[in-house]
N, C-alpha and C positions, 0 to 999 in steps of 0.2 A: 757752128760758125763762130769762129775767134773774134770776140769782141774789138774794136778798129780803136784806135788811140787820137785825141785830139790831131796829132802830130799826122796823120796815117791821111788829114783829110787838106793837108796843104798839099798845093798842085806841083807837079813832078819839079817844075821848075823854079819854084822858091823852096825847095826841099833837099838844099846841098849844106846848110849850115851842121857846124864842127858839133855840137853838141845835140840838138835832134831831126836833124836833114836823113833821113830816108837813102839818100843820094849819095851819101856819103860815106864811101867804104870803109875809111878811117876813124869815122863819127865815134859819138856815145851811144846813139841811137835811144835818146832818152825819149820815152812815152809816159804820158798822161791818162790819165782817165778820173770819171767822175766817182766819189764813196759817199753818195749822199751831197751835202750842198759842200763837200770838200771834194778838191782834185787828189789826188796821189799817183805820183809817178815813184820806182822802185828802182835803184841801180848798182848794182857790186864792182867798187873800182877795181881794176887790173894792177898786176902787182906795179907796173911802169905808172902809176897815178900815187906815187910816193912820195912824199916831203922828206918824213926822215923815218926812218926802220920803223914798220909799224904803224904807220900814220897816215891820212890821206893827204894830200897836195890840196891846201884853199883853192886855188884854182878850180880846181875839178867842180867842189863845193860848191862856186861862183857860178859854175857855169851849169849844173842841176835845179838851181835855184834860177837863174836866169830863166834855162829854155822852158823849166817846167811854169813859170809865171808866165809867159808868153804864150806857151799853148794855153793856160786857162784861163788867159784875158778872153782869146779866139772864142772859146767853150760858153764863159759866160755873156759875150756880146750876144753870140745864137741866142743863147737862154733868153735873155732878156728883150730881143728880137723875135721871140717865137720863132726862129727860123733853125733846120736842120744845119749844121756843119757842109755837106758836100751840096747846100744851094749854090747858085752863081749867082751875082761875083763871092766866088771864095775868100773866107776872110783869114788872112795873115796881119799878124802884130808884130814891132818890132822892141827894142828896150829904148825907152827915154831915158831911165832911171833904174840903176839898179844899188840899192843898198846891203850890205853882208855883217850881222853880225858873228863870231866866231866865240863862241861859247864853252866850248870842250875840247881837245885835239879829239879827232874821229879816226877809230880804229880802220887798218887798213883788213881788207879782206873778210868782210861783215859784207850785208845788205844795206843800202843805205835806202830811209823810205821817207822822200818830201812829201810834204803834206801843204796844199794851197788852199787859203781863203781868198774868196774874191770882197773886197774892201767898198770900191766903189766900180761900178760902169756907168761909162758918160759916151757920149757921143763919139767921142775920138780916143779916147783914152780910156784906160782900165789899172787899177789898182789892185795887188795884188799881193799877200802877206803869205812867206812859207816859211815851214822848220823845216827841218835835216835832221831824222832820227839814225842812230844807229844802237843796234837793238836795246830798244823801246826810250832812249836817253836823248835829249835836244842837245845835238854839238852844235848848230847854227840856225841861225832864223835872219831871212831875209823879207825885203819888199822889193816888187818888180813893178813900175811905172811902164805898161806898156803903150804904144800907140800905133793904131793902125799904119800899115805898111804904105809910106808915100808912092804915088806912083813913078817919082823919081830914082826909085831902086827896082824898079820891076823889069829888070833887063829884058826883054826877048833874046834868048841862048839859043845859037845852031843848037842840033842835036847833039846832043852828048851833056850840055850842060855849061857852067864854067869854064872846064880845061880844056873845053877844045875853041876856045877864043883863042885864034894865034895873035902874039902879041911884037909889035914892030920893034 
């Protein structure tokens, strides 16, 4: 049995987001998982995730560092709750804060492998420090200020999700 990814235990319906939503056919599909008291999530940008010949688009970068600190806010809340990931109520975190430093251009069409430390877990929030290796080199290091997901974004979606809100 293939080991399940921090991301794999948010509920179908908060699981549409661009960078690791499950739901989302167009996504990154960025997953997590724990290597000891560090996360690592791993992902090869597409040749369309280009800045300039050869190079990955910051963006892309932002947004690996984003979703991978937000999944392992989720991971170390459980941790430090004693509780399993797929308990109820499911926990989702969203970004307060995200900061990007940019260290190196990152080669385009390489493996790109974040690496999360959890900083602090508090109550409502969680801190969260990641680099961006591409092979074995630090092109970026960020922090991701997560916080639990307000209940004021928890839409109840017909089925299908999102796109099938018609919109007046």
């Amino acid at each position: 049995m293939e080991e399940m990814s921090f991301q794999d235990y948010y509920p179908e319906e908060l699981s549409h987001c661009y960078g690791c939503g499950s739901m989302n056919e167009a996504g990154l599909h960025i997953r997590s998982y724990w290597d000891g008291e560090e996360s690592v999530a791993r992902l090869t940008p597409q040749p369309h995730h280009i800045a300039t010949p050869g190079f990955v688009y910051g963006g892309l970068i932002a947004s690996l560092i984003d979703c991978h600190g937000v999944g392992t806010a989720a991971a170390a809340t459980c941790r430090a709750e004693g509780r399993e990931m797929d308990e109820e109520p499911r926990l989702r975190f969203v970004t307060a804060s995200l900061k990007v430093d940019y260290l190196k251009p990152t080669p385009l069409g390489v493996q790109l492998e974040a690496r999360g430390k959890v900083k602090e877990v508090g109550k409502r929030k969680v801190s969260v420090s990641v680099e961006v290796f591409a092979e074995g080199t630090v092109c970026a290091r960020g922090e991701v200020i997560a916080v639990r997901m307000p209940e004021t974004m928890k839409i109840n979606y017909p089925s299908g999700g999102p796109q099938s809100i018609e919109t007046a």
